[in-house]
C-alpha positions as CSV (number, residue, x, y, z in Angstrom):
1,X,0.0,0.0,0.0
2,X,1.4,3.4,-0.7
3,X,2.8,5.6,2.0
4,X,1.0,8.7,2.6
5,X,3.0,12.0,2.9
6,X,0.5,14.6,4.5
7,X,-2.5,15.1,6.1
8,X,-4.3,15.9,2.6
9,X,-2.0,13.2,0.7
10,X,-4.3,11.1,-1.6
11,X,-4.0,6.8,-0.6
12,X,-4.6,4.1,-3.3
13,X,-6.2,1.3,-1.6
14,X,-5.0,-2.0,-3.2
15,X,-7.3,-4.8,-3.8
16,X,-6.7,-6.4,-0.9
17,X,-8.2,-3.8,1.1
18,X,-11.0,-3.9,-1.3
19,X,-11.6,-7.0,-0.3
20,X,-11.9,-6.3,3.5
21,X,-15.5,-4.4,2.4
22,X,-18.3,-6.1,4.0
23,X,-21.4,-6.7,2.3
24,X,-24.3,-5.6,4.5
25,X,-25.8,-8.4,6.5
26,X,-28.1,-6.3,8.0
27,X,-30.8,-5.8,5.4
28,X,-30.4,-10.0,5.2
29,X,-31.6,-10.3,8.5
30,X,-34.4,-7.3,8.2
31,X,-35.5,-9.9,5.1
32,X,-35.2,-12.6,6.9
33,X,-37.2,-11.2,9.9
34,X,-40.3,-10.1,7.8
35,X,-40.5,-13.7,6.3
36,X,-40.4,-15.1,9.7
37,X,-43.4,-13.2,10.6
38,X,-45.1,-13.7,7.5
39,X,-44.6,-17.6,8.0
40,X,-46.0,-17.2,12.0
41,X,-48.8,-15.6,10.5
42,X,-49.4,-18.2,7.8
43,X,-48.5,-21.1,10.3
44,X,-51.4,-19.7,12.7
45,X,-54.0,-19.2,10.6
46,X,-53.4,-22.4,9.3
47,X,-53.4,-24.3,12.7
48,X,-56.7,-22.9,13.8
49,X,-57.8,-23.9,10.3
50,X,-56.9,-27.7,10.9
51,X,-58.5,-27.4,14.2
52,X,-61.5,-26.3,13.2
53,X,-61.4,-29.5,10.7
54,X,-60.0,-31.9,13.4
55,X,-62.8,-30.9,15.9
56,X,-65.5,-29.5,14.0
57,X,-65.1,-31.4,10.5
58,X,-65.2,-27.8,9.1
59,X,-62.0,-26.2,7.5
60,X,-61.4,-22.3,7.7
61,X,-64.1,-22.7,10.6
62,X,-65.2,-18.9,11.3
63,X,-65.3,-19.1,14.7
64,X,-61.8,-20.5,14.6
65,X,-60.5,-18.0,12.3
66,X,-61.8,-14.8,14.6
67,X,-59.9,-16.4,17.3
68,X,-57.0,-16.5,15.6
69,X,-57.1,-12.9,13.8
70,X,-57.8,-11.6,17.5
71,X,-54.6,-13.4,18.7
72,X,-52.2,-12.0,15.8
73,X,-52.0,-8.7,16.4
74,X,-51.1,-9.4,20.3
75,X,-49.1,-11.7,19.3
76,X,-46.9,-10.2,17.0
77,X,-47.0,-6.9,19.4
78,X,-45.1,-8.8,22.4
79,X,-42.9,-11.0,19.6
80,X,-41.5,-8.0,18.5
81,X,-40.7,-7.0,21.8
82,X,-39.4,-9.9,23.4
83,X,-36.9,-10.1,20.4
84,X,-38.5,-12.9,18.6
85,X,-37.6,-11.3,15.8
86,X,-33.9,-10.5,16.7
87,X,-30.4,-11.4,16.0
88,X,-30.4,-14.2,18.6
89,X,-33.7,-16.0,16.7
90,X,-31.9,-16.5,13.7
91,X,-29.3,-19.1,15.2
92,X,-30.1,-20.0,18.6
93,X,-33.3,-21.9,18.0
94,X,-34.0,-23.1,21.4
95,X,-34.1,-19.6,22.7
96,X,-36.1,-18.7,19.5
97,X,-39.0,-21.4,20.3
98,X,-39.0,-20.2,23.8
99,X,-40.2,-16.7,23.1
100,X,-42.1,-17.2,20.2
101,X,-44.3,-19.7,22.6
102,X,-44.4,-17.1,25.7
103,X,-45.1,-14.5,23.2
104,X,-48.3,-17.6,22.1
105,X,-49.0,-18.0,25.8
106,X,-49.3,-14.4,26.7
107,X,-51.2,-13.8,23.7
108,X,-53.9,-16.5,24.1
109,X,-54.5,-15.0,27.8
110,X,-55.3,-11.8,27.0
111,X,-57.2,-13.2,24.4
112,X,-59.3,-15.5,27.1
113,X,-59.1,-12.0,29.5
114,X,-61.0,-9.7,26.9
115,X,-63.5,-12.5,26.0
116,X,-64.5,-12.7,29.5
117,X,-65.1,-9.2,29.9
118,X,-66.5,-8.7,26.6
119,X,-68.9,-11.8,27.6
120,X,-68.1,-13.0,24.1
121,X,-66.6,-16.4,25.4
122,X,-69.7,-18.5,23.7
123,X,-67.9,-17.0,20.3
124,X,-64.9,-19.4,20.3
125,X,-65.0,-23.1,21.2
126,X,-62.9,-23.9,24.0
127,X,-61.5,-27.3,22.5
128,X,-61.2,-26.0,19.3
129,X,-59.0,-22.7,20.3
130,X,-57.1,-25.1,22.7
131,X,-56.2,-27.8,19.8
132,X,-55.3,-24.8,17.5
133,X,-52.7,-23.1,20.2
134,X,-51.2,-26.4,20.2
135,X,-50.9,-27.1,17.0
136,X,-49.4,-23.5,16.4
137,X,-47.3,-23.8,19.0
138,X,-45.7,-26.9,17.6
139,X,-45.2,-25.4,14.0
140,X,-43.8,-22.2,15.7
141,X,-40.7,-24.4,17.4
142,X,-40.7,-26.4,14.2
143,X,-40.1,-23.2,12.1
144,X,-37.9,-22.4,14.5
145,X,-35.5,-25.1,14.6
146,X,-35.4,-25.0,10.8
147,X,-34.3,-21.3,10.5
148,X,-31.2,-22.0,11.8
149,X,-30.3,-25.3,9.3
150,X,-31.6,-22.6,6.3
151,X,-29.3,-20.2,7.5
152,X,-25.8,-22.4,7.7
153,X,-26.5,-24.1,4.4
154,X,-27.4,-20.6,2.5
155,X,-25.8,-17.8,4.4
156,X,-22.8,-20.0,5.7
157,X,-24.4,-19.4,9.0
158,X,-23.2,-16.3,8.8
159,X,-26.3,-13.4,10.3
160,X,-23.6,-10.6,11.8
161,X,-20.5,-8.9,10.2
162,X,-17.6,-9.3,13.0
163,X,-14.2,-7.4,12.6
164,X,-11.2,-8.0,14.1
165,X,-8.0,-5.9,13.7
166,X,-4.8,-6.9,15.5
167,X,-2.9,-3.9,16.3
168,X,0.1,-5.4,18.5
169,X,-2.4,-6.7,21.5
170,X,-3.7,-10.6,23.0
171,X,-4.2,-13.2,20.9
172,X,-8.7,-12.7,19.8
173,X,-10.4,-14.7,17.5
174,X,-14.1,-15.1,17.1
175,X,-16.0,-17.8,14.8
176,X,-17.1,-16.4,11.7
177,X,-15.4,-13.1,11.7
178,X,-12.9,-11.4,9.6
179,X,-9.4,-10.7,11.3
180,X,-6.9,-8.1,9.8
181,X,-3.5,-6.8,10.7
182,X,-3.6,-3.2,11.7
183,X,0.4,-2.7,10.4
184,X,-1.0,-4.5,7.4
185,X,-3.6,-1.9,6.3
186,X,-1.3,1.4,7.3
187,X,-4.2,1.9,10.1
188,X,-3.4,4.2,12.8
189,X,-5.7,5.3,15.2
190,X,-3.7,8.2,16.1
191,X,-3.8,10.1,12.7
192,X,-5.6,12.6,11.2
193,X,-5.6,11.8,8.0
194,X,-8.4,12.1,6.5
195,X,-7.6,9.4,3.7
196,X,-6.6,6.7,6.5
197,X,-10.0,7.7,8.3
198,X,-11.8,7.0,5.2
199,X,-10.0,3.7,5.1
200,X,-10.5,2.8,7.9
201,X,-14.4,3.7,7.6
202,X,-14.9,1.9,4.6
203,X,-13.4,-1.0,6.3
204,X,-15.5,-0.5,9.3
205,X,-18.7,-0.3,6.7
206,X,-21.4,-2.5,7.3
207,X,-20.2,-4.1,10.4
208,X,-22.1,-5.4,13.1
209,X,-19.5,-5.7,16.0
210,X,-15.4,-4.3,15.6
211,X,-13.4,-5.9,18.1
212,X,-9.8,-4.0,18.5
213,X,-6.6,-5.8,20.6
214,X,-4.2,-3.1,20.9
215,X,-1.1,-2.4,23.8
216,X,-2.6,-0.5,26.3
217,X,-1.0,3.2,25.0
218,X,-3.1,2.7,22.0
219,X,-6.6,1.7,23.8
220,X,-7.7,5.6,24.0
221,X,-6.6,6.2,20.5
222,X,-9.0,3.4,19.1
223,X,-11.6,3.9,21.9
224,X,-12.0,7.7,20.2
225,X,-11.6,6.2,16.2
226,X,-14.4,3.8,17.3
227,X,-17.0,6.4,18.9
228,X,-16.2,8.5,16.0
229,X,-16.8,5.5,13.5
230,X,-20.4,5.0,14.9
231,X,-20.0,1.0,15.4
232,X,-20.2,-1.3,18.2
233,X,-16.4,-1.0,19.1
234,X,-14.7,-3.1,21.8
235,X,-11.5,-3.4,23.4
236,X,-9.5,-6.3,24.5
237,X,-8.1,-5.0,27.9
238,X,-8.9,-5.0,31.4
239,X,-11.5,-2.0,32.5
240,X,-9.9,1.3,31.9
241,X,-11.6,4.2,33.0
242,X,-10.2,6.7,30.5
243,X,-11.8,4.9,27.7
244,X,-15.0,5.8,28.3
245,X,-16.5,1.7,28.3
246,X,-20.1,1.0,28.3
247,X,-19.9,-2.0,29.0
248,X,-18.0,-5.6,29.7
249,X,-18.7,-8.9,27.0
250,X,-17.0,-12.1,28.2
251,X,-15.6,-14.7,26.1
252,X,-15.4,-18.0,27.9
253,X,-14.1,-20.0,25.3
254,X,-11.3,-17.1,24.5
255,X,-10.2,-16.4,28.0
256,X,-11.0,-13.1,26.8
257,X,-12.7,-9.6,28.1
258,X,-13.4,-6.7,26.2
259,X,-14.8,-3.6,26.6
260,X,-17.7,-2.2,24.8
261,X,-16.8,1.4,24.3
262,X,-19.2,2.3,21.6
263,X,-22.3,1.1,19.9
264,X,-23.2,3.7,17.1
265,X,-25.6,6.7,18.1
266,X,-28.8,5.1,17.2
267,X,-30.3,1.8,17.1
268,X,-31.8,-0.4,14.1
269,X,-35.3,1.3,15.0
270,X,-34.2,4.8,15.0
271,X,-32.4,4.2,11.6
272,X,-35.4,2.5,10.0
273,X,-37.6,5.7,11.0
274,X,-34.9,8.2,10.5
275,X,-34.2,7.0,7.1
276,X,-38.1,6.2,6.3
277,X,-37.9,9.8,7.4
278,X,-35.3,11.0,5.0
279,X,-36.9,9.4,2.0
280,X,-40.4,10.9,2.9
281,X,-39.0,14.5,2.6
282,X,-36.6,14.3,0.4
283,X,-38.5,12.5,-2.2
284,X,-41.6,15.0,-1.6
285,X,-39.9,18.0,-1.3
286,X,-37.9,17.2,-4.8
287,X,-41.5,17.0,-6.6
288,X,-42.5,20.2,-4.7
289,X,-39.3,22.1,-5.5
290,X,-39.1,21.1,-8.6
291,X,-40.2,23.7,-10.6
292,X,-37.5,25.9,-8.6
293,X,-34.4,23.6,-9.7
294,X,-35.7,23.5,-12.9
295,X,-35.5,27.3,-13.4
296,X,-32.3,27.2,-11.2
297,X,-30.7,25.0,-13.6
298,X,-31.5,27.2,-16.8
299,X,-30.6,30.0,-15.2
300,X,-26.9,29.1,-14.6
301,X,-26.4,27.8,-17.7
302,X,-27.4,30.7,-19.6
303,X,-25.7,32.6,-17.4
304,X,-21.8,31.5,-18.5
305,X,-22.6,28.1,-20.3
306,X,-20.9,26.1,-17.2
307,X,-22.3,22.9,-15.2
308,X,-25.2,23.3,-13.7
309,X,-24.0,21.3,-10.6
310,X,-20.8,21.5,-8.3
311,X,-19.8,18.3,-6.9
312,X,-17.6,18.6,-4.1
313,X,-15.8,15.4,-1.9
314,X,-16.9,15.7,1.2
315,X,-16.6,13.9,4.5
316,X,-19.6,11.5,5.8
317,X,-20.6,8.7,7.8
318,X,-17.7,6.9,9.2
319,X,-15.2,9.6,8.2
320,X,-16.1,8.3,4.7
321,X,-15.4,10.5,1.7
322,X,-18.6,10.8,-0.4
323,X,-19.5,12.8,-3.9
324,X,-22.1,16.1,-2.2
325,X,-24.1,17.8,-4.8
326,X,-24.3,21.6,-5.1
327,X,-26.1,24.4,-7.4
328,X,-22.7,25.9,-9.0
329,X,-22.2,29.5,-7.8
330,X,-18.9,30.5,-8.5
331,X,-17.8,30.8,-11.6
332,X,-16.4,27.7,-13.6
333,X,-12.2,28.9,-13.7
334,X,-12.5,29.4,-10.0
335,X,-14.2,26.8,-8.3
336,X,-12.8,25.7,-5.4
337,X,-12.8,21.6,-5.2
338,X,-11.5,21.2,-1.9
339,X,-12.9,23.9,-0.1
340,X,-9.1,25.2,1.0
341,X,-10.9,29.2,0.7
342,X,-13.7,29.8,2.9
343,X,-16.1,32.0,0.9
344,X,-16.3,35.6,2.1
345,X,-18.7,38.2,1.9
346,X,-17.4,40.2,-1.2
347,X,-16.2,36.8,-3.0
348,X,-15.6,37.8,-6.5
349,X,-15.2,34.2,-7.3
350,X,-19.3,34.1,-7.1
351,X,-21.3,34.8,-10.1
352,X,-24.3,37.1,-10.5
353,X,-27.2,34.1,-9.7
354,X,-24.7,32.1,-7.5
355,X,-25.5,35.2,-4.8
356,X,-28.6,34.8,-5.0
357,X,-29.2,31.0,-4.4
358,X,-26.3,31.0,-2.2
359,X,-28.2,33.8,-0.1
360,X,-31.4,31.4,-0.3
361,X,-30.0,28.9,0.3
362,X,-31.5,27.6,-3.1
363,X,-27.8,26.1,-4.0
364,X,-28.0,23.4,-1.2
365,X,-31.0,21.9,-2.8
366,X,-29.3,19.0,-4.9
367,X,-28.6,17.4,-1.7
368,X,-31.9,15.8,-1.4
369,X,-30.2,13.7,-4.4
370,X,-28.0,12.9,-1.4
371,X,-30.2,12.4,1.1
372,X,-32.4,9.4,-1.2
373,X,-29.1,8.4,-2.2
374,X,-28.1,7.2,1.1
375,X,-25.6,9.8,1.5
376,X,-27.0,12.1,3.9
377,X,-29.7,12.8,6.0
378,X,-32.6,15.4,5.8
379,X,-30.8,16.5,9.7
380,X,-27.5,15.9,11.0
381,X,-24.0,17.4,11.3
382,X,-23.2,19.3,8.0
383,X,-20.3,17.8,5.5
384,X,-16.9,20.1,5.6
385,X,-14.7,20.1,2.9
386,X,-11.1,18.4,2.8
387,X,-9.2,21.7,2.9
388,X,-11.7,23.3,5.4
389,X,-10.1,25.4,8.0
390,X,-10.7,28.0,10.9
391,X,-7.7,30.4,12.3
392,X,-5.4,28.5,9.4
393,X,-5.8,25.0,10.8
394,X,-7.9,21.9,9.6
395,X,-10.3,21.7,11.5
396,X,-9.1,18.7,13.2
397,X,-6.5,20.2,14.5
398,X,-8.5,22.9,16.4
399,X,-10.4,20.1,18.4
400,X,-10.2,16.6,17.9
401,X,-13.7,15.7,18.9
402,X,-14.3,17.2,15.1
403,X,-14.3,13.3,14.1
404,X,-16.9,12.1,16.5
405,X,-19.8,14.4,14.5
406,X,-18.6,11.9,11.6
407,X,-20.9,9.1,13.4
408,X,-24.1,10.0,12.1
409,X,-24.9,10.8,8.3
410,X,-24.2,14.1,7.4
411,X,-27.2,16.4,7.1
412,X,-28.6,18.9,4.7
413,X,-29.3,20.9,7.4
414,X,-28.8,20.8,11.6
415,X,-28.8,22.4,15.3
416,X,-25.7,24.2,14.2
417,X,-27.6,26.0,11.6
418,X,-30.9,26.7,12.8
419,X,-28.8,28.8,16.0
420,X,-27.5,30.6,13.0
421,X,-23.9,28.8,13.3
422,X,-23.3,29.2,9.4
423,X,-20.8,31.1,6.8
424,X,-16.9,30.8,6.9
425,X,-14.8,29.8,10.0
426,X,-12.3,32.7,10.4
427,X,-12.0,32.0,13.9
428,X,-11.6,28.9,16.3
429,X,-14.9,29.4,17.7
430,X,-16.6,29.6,14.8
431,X,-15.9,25.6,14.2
432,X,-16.1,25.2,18.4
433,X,-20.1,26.3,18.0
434,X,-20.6,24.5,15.4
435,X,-18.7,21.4,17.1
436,X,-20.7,21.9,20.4
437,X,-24.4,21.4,18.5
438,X,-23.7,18.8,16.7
439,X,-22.3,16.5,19.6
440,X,-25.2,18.2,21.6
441,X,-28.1,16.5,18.2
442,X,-25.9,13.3,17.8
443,X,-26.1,12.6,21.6
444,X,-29.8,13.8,21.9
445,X,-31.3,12.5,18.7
446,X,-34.9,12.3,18.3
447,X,-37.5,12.3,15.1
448,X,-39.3,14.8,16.9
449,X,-36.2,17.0,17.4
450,X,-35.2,16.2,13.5
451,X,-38.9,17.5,12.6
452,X,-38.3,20.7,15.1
453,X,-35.2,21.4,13.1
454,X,-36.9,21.0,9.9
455,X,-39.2,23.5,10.7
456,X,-36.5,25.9,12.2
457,X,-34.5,25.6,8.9
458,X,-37.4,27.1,6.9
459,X,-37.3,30.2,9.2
460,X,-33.4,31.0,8.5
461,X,-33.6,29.9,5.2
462,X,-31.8,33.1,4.4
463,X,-29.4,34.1,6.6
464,X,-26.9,37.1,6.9
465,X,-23.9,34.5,7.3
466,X,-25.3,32.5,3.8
467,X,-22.8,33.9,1.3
């Protein structure tokens, strides 16, 4: 791999590297979670079916099949709670079967409760009911002890992504998991370069757990890469106060402990509904807006026959570099691709309609091409340039905690800018601000704030600092 020879030096990751990228297992197991509903639902309805036939002589009995839509709801309600429909389901069967039949049990007494109350008991035949709980019952720990076979013979039995990256500490090793040399890969926890951070994040991409064994000087270094990564990131070592661990995870049959020191800002349910979210908006407000980038787009290209759209490498998720759309606004000769001049009030670099939109804030819209992209978010920490700085440093070098905002997608708009945090960074504090609100959203995240933002960003759509 080459050797890098600045912070702004460009690295050409070999194939090997390449290699290292994970696929995503985790829209596998969303997949394989909606067919396993889908089956308890079919398996139920058809057990009260053959009840009503083994008791009654009558298939699809109505009385049986009331029962068992009554039942479905509350029992797929406390399933999905009781992680029926988790991780663990998918390859320890025996604790599968256990809660899919408490989730059954629980379900068929409130079922009993509300009948009784509802004096609607003379409904539903007691036998009947009773054979069909059983015979779902037993076609739930059937199903159950068949997911698992499924998954080793078609998935390897393979449901989670695990990393490993030796860097120098104990012996670790984990079944089914990916190990790789830190000296190997030219990772160093300790940099700031931003071309070894996107490394590293693309490495990191798409996994489920990173597990780091390190010498103890180097523990805080990948404790901080870790948080700022926004994985599950853990530690061979003995507790260490310093690093900031969340937890403890044993390994009996490694003679192991680690330390959980991160585990990503949000969890699979926040990132459903924050990306259901995203699409929402983004896809609305493009049909919305879109007589606006229409006109947008002529306009700039009668105005000095250059591209419409500026696309600038920015950094995202994971310290990942990523491809950010822009309305162009300064003219074609000039533009400036890494961002190394802030833009100032009097810019002559801007042309006539690039103060406009940039005033409007009209030249951010492409970025919903982002946002549906997968990109970025409608709300989160705004992308900086490479060459970015404030007071004539990198930003990174004003605080370090600048790489933890890199944990959550970038938005197209956030806290920072809705308190008016916006414009060039001429001084430290002008990044510091900024910094402070969006380690103050990541660690306070909500859809309701993201909606409250939303609405705030319509209010400072134009700004005195947008120029």
């Amino acid at each position: 791999m080459n050797k890098q020879t600045g912070p702004l030096s460009e690295v050409v990751q070999s194939d090997q590297a390449k290699d290292i990228i994970a696929p995503s297992l985790e829209r596998r197991r969303l997949r394989a979670y909606a067919i396993l509903l889908l089956l308890d639902a079919l398996l139920l309805n058809l057990a009260f079916a053959a009840a009503g036939l083994l008791y009654e002589g009558l298939w699809w009995h109505p009385r049986n099949m009331l029962a068992v839509q009554t039942i479905l709801p509350i029992y797929f309600t406390i399933a999905l709670y009781n992680q029926s429909y988790g991780g663990k389901a998918l390859v320890d069967w025996v604790f599968a079967a256990k809660q899919a039949l408490i989730a059954l049990l629980i379900s068929a007494a409130l079922l009993n409760f509300v009948a009784f109350y509802t004096k609607s008991n003379a409904q539903f035949s007691r036998v009947s009911v009773t054979l069909g709980l059983i015979l779902a019952a037993a076609a739930l720990v059937v199903l159950r002890r068949i997911i698992p076979v499924l998954i080793a013979k078609f998935w390897g039995g393979r449901t989670r992504n695990n990393l490993i990256i030796a860097d120098g500490g104990p012996e670790f090793s984990l079944p089914l998991s990916v190990k790789v040399s830190a000296a190997e890969y030219e990772l160093d926890p300790s940099s700031h370069d931003p071309f070894m951070l996107d490394r590293l994040g693309r490495m990191l991409q798409n996994q489920d757990k990173v597990v780091v064994s390190c010498p103890r000087e180097r523990r805080q270094a990948w404790a901080f890469v870790l948080k700022s990564a926004g994985v599950q990131g853990e530690i061979v070592s003995e507790p260490a106060h310093e690093l900031g661990a969340i937890g403890v995870q044993h390994y009996e049959e490694q003679d192991r402990t680690t330390l959980v020191i991160s585990t990503g800002p949000l969890s699979l349910r926040s990132r459903i509904s924050k990306r259901l979210f995203d699409i929402t908006l983004a896809g609305g407000a493009l049909i919305a807006l879109s007589p606006i980038l229409l006109f947008t787009a002529l306009r700039i290209k009668l105005d000095d026959g250059g591209p419409v759209l500026f696309v600038q490498r920015r950094l995202g998720r994971g310290n990942q570099f990523f491809n950010m759309f822009k309305f162009r606004s300064m003219k074609v000769e000039q533009n400036d691709a890494n961002g190394d001049q802030s833009t100032g009030r009097e810019d002559d670099r801007i042309t006539t309609i690039g103060k406009f939109i940039r005033r409007t804030s009209i030249d951010e819209l492409p970025q919903l091409i982002n946002v549906l992209r997968g990109d970025m978010s409608i709300v989160g920490p705004r992308p900086h340039a490479l060459g970015s700085r404030a007071n004539n440093k990198y930003f990174w070098e004003v605080d370090a905690q600048y790489w933890r905002r890199h944990c959550l997608k970038p938005g197209l708009t956030g806290l920072a800018q809705v308190r008016g945090h916006r414009g060039a960074t001429e001084v430290e504090k002008d990044l510091t601000d900024r910094l402070q609100s969006d380690l103050e959203y990541i660690s306070g995240w909500s859809l309701k704030r993201d909606l409250e933002i939303v609405l705030q960003t319509v209010l400072v759509l134009k700004h005195d600092n947008a120029y």
